[in-house]
GUKEKOL-324725 format. One record per atom (N, C-alpha, C, O): residue in one letter; atom name; x, y, z. Coordinates in nm, 2 decimals. Example, Ala and Ser with C-alpha at 12.3 -4.5 7.8 and 13.67 -1.06 7.14 Angstrom:
BEGIN
+------+------+--------+--------+--------+
: code : site :   east :  north :     up :
+------+------+--------+--------+--------+
:    A :    N :   1.32 :  -0.57 :   0.78 :
:    A :   CA :   1.23 :  -0.45 :   0.78 :
:    A :    C :   1.32 :  -0.33 :   0.78 :
:    A :    O :   1.42 :  -0.33 :   0.85 :
:    S :    N :   1.28 :  -0.22 :   0.71 :
:    S :   CA :   1.37 :  -0.11 :   0.71 :
:    S :    C :   1.29 :   0.00 :   0.79 :
:    S :    O :   1.34 :   0.11 :   0.80 :
+------+------+--------+--------+--------+
% end
This chain:
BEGIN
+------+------+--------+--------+--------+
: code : site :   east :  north :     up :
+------+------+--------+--------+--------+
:    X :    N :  -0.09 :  -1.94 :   0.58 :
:    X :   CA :  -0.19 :  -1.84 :   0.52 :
:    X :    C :  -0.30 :  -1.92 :   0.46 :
:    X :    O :  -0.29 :  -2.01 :   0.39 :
:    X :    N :  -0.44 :  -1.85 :   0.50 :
:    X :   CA :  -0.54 :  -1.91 :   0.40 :
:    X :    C :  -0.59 :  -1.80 :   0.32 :
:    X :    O :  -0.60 :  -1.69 :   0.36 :
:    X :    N :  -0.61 :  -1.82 :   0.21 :
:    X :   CA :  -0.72 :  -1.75 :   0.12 :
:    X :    C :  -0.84 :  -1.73 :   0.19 :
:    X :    O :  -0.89 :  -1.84 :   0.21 :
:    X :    N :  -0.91 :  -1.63 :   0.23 :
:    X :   CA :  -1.06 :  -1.59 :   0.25 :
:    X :    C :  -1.13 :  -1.56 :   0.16 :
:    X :    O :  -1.07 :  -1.51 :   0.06 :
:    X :    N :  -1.30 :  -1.58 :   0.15 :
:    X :   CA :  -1.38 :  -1.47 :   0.11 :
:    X :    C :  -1.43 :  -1.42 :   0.18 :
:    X :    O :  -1.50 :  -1.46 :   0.28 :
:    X :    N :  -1.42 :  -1.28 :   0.13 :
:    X :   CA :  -1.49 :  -1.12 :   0.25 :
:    X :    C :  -1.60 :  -1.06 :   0.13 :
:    X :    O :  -1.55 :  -1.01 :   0.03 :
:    X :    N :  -1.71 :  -1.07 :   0.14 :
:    X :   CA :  -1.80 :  -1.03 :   0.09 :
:    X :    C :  -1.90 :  -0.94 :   0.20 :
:    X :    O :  -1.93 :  -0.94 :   0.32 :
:    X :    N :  -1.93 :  -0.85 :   0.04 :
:    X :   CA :  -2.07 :  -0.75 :   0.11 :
:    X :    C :  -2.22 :  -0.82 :   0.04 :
:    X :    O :  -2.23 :  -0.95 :   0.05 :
:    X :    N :  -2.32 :  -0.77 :  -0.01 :
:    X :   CA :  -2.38 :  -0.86 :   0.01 :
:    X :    C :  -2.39 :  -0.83 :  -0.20 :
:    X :    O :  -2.45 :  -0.90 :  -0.28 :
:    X :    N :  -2.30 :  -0.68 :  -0.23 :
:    X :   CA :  -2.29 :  -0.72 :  -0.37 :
:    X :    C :  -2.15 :  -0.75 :  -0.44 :
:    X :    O :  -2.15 :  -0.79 :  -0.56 :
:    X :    N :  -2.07 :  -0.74 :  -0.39 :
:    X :   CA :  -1.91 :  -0.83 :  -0.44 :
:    X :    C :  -1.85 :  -0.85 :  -0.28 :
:    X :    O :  -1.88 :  -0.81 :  -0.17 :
:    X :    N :  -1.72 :  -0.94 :  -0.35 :
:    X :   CA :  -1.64 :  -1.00 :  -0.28 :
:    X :    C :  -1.53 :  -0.98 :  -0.34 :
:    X :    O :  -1.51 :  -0.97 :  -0.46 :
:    X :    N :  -1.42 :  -1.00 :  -0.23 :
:    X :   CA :  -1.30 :  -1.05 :  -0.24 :
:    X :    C :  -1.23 :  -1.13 :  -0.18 :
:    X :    O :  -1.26 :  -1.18 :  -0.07 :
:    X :    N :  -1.08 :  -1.18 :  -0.28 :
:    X :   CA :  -1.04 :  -1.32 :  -0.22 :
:    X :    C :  -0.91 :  -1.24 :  -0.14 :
:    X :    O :  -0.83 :  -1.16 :  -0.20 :
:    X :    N :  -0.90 :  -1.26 :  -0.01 :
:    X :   CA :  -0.76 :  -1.22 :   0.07 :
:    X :    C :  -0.66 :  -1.32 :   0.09 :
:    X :    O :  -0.70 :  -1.43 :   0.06 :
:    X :    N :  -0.55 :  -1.31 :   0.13 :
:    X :   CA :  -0.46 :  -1.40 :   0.23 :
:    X :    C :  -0.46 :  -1.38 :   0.32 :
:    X :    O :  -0.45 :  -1.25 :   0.33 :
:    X :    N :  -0.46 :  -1.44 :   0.46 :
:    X :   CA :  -0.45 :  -1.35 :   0.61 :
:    X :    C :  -0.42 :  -1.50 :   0.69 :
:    X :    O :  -0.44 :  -1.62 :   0.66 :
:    X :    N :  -0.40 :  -1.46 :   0.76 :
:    X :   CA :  -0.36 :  -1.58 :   0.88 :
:    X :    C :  -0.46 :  -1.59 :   0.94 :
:    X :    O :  -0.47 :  -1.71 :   0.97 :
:    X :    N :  -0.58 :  -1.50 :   0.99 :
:    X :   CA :  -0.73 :  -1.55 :   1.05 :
:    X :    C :  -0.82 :  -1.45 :   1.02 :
:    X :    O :  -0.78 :  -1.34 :   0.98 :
:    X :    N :  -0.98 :  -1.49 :   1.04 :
:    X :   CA :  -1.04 :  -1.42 :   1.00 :
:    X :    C :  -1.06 :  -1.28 :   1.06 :
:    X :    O :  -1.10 :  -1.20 :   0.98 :
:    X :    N :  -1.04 :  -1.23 :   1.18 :
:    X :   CA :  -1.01 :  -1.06 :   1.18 :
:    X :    C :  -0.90 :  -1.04 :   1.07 :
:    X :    O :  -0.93 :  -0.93 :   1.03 :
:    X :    N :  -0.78 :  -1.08 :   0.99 :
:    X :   CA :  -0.72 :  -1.03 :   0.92 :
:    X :    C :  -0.75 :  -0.99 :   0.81 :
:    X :    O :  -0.74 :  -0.88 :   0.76 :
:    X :    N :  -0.81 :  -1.11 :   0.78 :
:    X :   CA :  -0.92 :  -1.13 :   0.67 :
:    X :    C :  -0.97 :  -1.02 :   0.63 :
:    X :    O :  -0.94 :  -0.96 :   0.53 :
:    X :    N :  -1.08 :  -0.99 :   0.73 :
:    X :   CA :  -1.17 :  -0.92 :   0.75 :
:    X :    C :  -1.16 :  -0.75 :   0.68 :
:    X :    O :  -1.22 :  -0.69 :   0.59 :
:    X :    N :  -1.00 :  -0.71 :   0.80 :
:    X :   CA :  -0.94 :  -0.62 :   0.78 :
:    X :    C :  -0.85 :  -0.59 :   0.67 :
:    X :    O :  -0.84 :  -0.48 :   0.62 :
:    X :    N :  -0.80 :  -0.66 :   0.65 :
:    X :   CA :  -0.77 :  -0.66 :   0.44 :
:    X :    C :  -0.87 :  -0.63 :   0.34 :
:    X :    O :  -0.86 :  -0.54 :   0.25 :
:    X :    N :  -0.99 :  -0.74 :   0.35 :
:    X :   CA :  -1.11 :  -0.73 :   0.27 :
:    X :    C :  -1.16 :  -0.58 :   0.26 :
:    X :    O :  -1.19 :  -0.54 :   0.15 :
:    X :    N :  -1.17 :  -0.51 :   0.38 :
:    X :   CA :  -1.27 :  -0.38 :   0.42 :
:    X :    C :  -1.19 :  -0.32 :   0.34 :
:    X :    O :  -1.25 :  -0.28 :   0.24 :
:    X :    N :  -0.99 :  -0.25 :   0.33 :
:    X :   CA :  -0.91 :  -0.19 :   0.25 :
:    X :    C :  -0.98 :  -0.20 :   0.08 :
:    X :    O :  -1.02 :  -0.11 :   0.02 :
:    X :    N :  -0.98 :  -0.36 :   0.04 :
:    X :   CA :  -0.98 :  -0.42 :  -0.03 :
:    X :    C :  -1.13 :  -0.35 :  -0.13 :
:    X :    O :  -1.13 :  -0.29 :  -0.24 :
:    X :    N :  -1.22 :  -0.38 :  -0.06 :
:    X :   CA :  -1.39 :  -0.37 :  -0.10 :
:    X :    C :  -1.39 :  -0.19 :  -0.06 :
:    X :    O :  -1.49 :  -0.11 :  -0.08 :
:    X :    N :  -1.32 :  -0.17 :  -0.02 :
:    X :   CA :  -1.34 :   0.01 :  -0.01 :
:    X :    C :  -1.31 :   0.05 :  -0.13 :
:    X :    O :  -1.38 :   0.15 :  -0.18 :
:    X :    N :  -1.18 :  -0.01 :  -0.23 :
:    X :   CA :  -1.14 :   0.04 :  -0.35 :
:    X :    C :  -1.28 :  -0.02 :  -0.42 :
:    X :    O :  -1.33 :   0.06 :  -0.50 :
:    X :    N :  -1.35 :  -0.12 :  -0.41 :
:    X :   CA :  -1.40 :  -0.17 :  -0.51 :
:    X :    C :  -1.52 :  -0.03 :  -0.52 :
:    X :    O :  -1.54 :   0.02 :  -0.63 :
:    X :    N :  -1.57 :   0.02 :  -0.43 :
:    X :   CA :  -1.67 :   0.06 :  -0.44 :
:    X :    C :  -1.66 :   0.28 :  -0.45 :
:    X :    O :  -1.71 :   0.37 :  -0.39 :
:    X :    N :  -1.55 :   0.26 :  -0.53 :
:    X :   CA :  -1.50 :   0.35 :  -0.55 :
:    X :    C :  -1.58 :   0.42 :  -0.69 :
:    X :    O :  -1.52 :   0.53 :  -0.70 :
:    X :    N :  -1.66 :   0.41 :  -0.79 :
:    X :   CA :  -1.74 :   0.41 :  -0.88 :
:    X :    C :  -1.86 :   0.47 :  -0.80 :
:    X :    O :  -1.89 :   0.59 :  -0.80 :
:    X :    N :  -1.94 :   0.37 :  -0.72 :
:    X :   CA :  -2.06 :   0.41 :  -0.60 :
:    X :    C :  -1.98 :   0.54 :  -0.57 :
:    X :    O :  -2.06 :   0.63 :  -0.60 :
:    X :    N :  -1.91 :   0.57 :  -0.54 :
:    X :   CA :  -1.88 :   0.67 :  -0.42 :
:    X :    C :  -1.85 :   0.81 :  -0.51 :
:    X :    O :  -1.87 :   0.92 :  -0.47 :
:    X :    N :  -1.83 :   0.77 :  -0.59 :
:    X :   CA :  -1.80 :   0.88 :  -0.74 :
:    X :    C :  -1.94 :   0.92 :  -0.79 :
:    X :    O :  -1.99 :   1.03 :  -0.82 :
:    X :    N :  -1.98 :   0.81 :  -0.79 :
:    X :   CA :  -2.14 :   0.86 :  -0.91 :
:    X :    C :  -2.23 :   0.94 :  -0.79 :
:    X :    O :  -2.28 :   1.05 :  -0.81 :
:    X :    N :  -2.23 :   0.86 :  -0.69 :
:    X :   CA :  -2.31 :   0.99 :  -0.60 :
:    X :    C :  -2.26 :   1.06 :  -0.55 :
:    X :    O :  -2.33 :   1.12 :  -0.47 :
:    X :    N :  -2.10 :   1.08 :  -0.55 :
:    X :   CA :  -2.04 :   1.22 :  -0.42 :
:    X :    C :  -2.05 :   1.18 :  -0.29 :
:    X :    O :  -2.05 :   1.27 :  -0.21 :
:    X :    N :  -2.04 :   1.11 :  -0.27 :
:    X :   CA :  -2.06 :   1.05 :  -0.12 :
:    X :    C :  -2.02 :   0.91 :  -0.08 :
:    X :    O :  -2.04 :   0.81 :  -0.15 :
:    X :    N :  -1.98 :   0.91 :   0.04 :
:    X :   CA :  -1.89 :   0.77 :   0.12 :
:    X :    C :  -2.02 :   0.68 :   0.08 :
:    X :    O :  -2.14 :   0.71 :   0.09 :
:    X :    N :  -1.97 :   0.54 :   0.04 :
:    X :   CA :  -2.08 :   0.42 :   0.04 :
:    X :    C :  -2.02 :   0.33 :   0.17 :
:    X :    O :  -1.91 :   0.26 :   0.14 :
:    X :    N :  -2.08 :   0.32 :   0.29 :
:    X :   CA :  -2.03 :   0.19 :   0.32 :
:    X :    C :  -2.02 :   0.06 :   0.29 :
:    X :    O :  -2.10 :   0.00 :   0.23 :
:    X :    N :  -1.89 :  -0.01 :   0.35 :
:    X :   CA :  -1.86 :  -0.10 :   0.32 :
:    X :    C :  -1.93 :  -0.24 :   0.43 :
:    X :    O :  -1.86 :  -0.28 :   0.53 :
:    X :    N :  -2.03 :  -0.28 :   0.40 :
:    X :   CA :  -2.09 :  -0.37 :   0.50 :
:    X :    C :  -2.05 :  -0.48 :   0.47 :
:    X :    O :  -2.11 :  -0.56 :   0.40 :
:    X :    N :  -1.92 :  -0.53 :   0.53 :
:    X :   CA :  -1.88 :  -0.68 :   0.58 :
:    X :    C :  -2.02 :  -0.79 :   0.57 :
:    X :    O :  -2.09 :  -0.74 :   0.65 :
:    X :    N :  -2.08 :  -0.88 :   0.53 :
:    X :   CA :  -2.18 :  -1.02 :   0.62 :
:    X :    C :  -2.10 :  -1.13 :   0.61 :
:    X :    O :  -2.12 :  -1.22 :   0.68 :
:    X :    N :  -2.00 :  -1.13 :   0.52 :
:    X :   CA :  -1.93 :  -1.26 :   0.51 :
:    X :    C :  -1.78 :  -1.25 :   0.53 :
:    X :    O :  -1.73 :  -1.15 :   0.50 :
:    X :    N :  -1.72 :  -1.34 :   0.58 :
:    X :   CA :  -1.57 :  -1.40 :   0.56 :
:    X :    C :  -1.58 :  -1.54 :   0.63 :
:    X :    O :  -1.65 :  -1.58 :   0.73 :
:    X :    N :  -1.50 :  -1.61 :   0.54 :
:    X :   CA :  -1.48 :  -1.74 :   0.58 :
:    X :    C :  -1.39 :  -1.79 :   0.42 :
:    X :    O :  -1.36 :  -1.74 :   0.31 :
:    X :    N :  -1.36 :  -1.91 :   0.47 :
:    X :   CA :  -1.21 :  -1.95 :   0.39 :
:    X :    C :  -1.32 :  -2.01 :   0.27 :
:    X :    O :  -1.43 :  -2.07 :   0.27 :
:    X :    N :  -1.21 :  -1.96 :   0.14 :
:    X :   CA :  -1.27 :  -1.98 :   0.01 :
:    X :    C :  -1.26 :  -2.07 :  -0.04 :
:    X :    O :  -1.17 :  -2.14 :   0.01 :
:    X :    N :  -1.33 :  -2.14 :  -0.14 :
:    X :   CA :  -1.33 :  -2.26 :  -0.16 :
:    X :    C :  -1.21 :  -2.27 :  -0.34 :
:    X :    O :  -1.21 :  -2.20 :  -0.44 :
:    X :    N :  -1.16 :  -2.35 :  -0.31 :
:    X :   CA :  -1.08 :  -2.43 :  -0.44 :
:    X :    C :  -1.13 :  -2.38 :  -0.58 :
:    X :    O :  -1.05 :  -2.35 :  -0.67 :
:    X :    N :  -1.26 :  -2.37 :  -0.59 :
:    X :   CA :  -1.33 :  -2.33 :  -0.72 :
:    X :    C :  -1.30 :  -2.18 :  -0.74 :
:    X :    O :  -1.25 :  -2.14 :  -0.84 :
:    X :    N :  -1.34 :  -2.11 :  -0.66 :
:    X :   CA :  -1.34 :  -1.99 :  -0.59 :
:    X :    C :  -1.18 :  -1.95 :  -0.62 :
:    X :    O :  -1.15 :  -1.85 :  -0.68 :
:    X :    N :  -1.12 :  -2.01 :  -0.58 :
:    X :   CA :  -0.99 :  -1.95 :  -0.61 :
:    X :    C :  -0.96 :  -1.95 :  -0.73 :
:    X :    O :  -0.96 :  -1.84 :  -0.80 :
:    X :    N :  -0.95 :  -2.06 :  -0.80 :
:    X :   CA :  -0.94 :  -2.12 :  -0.94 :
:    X :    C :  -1.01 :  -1.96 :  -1.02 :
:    X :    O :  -0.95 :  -1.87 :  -1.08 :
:    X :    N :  -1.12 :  -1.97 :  -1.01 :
:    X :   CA :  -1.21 :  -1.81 :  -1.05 :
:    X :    C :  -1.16 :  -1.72 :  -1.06 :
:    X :    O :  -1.17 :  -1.65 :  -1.17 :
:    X :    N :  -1.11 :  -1.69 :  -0.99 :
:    X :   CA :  -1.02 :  -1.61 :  -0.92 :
:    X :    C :  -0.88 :  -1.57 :  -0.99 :
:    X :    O :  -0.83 :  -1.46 :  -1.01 :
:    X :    N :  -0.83 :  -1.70 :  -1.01 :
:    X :   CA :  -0.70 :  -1.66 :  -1.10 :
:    X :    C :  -0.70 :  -1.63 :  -1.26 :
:    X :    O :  -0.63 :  -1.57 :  -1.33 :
:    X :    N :  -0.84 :  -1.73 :  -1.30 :
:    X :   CA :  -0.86 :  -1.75 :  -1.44 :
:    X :    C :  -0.93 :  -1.60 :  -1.46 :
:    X :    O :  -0.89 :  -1.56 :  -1.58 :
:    X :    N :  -1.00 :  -1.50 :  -1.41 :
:    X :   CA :  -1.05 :  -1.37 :  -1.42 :
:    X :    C :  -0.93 :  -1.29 :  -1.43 :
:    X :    O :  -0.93 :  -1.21 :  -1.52 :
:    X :    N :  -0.79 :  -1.30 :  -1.34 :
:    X :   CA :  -0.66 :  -1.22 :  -1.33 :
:    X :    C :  -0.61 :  -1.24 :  -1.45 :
:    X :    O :  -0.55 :  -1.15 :  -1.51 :
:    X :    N :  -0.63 :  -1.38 :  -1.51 :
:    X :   CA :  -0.59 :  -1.42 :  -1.69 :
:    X :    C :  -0.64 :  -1.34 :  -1.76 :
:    X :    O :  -0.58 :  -1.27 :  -1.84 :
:    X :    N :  -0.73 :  -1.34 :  -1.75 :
:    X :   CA :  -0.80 :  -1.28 :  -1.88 :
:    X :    C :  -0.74 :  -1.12 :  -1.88 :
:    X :    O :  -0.68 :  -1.06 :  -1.98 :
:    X :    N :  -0.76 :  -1.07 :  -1.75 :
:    X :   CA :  -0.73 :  -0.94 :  -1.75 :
:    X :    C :  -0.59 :  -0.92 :  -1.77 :
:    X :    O :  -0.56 :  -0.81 :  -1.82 :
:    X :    N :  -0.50 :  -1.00 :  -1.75 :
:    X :   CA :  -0.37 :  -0.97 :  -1.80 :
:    X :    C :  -0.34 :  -0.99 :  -1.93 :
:    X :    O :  -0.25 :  -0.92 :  -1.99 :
:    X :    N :  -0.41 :  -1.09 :  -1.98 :
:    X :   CA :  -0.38 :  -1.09 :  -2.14 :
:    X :    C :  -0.43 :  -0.97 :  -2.23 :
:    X :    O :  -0.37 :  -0.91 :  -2.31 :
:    X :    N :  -0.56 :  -0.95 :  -2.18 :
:    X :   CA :  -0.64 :  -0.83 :  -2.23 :
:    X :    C :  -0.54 :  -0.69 :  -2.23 :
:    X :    O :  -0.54 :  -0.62 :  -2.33 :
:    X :    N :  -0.47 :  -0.66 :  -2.10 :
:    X :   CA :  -0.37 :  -0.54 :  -2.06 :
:    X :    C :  -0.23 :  -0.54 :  -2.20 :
:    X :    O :  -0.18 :  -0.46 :  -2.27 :
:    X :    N :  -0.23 :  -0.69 :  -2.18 :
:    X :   CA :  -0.12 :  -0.70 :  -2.32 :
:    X :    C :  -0.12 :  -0.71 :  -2.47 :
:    X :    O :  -0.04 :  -0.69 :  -2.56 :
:    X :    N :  -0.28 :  -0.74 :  -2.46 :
:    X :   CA :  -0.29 :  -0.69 :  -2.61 :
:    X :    C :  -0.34 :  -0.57 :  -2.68 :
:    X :    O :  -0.33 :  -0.56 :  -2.80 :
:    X :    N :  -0.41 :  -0.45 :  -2.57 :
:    X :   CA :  -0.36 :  -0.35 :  -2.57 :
:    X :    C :  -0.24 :  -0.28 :  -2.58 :
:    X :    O :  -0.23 :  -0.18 :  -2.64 :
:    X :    N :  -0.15 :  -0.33 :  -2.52 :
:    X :   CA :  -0.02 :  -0.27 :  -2.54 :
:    X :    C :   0.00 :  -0.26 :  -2.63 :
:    X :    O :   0.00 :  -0.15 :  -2.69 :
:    X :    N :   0.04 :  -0.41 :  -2.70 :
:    X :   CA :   0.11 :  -0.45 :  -2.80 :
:    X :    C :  -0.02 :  -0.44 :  -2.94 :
:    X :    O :  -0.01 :  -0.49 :  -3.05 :
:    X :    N :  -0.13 :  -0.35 :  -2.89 :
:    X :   CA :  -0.25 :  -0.32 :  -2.99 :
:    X :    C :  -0.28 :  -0.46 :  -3.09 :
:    X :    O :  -0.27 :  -0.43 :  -3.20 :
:    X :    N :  -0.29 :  -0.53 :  -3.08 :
:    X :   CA :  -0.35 :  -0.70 :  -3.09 :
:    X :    C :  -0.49 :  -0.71 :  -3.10 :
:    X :    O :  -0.55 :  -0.82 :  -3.10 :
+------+------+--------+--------+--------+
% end
């Protein structure tokens, strides 16, 4: 498995997939939730325009995990009201 990035031309996501159609096809699932706010504020489908996929880089992942940090610690100090 590689890590991809599938970006539109305003966010991205990092996937797992074995090649890039997988990629691709995960990302589009993936970037359809993101753009789920767009699709709310005006009532209407936003498409999801694919320009990028190709395998992510080291940093990029690293990003990636330290952003999932924050937000998980953030989730738990809410709980635990902190």
């Amino acid at each position: 498995m590689t890590t991809y990035l599938v970006a539109t031309p305003a966010r991205y996501v990092l996937v797992d997939a074995a090649n890039e159609d997988e990629a691709r096809a995960l990302g589009q699932v993936a970037l359809h939730d993101l753009y789920a706010d767009p699709r709310e504020r005006l009532g209407k489908d936003v498409p999801v325009n694919i320009l990028t996929v190709r395998a992510a880089t080291d940093e990029e992942i690293e990003l990636q995990r330290f952003h999932h940090d924050i937000l998980a610690r953030e989730r738990i100090g809410r709980v635990l009201d902190i």
